[in-house]
C-alpha positions, 0 to 999 in steps of 0.5 A: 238328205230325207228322213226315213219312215220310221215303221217300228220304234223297235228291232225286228227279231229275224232267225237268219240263215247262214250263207243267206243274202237279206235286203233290209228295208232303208226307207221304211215304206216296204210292207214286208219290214224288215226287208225290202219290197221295192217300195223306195223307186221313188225315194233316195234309199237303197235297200242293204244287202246282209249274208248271214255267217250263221244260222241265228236271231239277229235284231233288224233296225225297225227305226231306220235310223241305226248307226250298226246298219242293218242291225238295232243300235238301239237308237230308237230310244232315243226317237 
């Protein structure tokens, strides 16, 4: 199994929409972190889709590597 880039050692704090789709990047290429730009073709990552419930910040998984995916776990500290 690969390994994904790590784009940050920390969460990206995110003010969601509710009822909104987001594509949170698996890789860790995507240049517009923490979403999806297409970057993984030519990797074996997805990207994950989230609908927000509510309206809030959320804290994105900046290390790719969270248990809570898409979400920080706060695994990164441990990197």
């Amino acid at each position: 199994m690969a390994e994904p880039t790590i784009a940050q050692k920390a969460p990206f704090p995110v003010d969601v929409e509710g009822g909104k789709k987001y594509f949170w990047c698996a890789c860790g290429k995507s240049a517009n972190q923490p979403f999806c730009d297409g970057s993984h073709q030519d990797t074996e990552f997805t990207p994950v889709s989230y609908e927000a419930k509510e309206s809030k910040t959320l804290y994105f998984c900046g290390c790719k590597h969270t248990s809570g995916v898409p979400l920080c776990d706060g695994s990164h500290a441990k990197l």
